[in-house]
Phi, psi and omega in degrees: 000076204288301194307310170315326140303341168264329188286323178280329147336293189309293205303345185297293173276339159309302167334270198310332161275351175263008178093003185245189164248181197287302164322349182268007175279148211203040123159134205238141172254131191252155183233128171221127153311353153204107178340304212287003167290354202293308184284351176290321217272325174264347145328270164326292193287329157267013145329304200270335200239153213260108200250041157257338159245065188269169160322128193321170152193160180239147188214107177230139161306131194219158186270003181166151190253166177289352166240132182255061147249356181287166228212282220223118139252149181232128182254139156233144166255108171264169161202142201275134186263000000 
């Protein structure tokens, strides 16, 4: 799931310009378009996120993203502690 690892790359570094890390995410909401992306999907998302302590999170189904090639979109919230 490449595109999905680049995209939480990118939020990675957004993060990471503002001085924090990816741990500093304190909640994240995912939109997916098929259930069945899911365990691949929590594989990928802890790469990046800190899972002895992860981020609130939320996961809705959606019948679709605004480019439909899209899969997964993921919103994060950081906050510096």
């Amino acid at each position: 799931m490449i595109p999905l690892l680049l995209r939480l790359f990118g939020c990675s570094r957004i993060v990471e310009a503002v001085g924090l890390t990816f741990d500093a995410a304190v909640r994240l909401t995912v939109f997916i378009t098929e259930l069945s992306y899911l365990a691949e999907f929590r594989v990928v998302r802890d790469e990046f996120v800190n899972t002895v302590t992860p981020p609130a999170s939320s996961l809705v189904q959606v019948s679709g993203l605004v480019r439909p090639e899209w899969l997964i979109e993921v919103e994060a919230i950081a906050a510096a502690r």
